[in-house]
N, C-alpha and C positions, 0 to 999 in steps of 0.2 A: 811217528808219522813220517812217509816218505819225503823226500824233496818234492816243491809244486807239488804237492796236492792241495786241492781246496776245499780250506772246512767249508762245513757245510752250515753248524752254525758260530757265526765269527764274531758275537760279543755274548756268551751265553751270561746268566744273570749267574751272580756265585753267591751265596746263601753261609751264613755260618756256622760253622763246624758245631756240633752237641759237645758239651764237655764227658770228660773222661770216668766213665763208671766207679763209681766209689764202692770201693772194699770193705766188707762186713769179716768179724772175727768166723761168720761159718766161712766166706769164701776162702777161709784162709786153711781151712781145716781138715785137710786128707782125708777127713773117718765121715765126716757129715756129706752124704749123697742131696747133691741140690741137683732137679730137675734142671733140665738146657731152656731157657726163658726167650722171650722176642729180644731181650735186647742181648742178649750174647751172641743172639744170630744176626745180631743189629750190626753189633762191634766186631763181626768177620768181615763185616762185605761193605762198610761203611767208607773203608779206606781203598777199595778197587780203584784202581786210573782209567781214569776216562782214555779210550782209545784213540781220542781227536783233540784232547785240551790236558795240560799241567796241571790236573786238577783231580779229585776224588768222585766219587758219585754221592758220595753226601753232598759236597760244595756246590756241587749242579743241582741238587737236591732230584738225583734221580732215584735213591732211597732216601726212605725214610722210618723210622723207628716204627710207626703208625701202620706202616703198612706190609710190617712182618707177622707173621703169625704162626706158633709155634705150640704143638701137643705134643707135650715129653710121653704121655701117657700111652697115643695112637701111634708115637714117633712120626710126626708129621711135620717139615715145615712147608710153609707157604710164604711167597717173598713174590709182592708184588712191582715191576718199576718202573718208573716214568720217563720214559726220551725226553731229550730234550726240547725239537721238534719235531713235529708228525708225521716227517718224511725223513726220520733220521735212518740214517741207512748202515748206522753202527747198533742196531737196536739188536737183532740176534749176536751179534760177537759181545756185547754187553752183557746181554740176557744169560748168554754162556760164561764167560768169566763169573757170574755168580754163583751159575748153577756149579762150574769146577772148584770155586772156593769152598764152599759145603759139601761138596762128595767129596773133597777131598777133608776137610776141618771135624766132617761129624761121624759118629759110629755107623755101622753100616744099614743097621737096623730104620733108620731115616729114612721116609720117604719124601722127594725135595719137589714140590709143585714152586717151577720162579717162571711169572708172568708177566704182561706189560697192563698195566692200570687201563681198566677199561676206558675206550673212549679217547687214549693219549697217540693213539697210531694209526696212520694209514693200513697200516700190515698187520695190524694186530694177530687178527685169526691165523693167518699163515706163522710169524713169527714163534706164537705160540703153540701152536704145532711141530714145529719145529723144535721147539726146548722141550714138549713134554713128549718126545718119541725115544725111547731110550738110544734104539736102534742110529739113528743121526746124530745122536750128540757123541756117541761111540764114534760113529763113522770120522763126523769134523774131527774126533781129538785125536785120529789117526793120521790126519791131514799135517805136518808137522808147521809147513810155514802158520797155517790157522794155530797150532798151538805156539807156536812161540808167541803168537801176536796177543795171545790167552794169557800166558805166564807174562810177558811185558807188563799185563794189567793187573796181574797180582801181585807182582814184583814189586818192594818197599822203595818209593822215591828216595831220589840222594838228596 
């Protein structure tokens, strides 16, 4: 975040972390095809940084495992997520870092529907319009400072 900028929200509540998916001898096993499940799409995007706080989007609880939803079979995900306040104004560069963490993490055959939880935004409909137009999400990740500011949130904290 630049110098002087001010958050916007400045004591957000932080929520604690889900534990770490535990390993079954199929996950281990090259030959055995396991369908892509909600929580693997859970554990791509759980760790994104928040663009305004030292923190995750799970910490913020702006996802959440509940509100992924996932057909290996239609190749569909859906990935719902929550601002943190209703006039947050990082809700599309949000919404974007997840939607680039899954086009980038999944085969291409996926089709990635990520939207903000009904009812949690002022801008909902626009926002969301804006992440499911292929054409603008193309356009921003051509935008370079916008993507850097994209990759900073998917970029693994030190």
């Amino acid at each position: 975040m630049a110098e002087g900028t001010r958050l916007e929200n400045v004591n957000p509540l932080i929520y604690q972390r889900s534990g770490e998916r535990q390993l079954t001898a199929e996950d281990e096993d090259e030959d055995f095809v396991d369908p892509i499940d909600d929580r693997e799409i859970f554990d791509l995007i759980r760790s994104i940084n928040d663009p305004e706080h030292p923190l995750s989007l799970e910490e913020l609880n702006v996802v959440e495992q509940m509100r992924v939803h996932v057909n290996d079979n239609e190749s569909t995900v859906s990935v719902e997520f929550t601002p943190t306040i209703p006039h947050c104004s990082m809700a599309t560069l949000i919404g974007l870092s997840i939607k680039v963490k899954l086009l980038r993490s999944l085969p291409e055959r996926f089709k990635i529907d990520v939207h903000i939880s009904p009812g949690t935004h002022a801008s909902e409909q626009a926002v969301n319009k804006q992440l499911a137009d292929k054409e603008r999400v193309a356009a921003a990740l051509e935008n370079t400072h916008l993507l850097e500011v994209v990759n900073q949130c998917l970029s693994a904290r030190v």
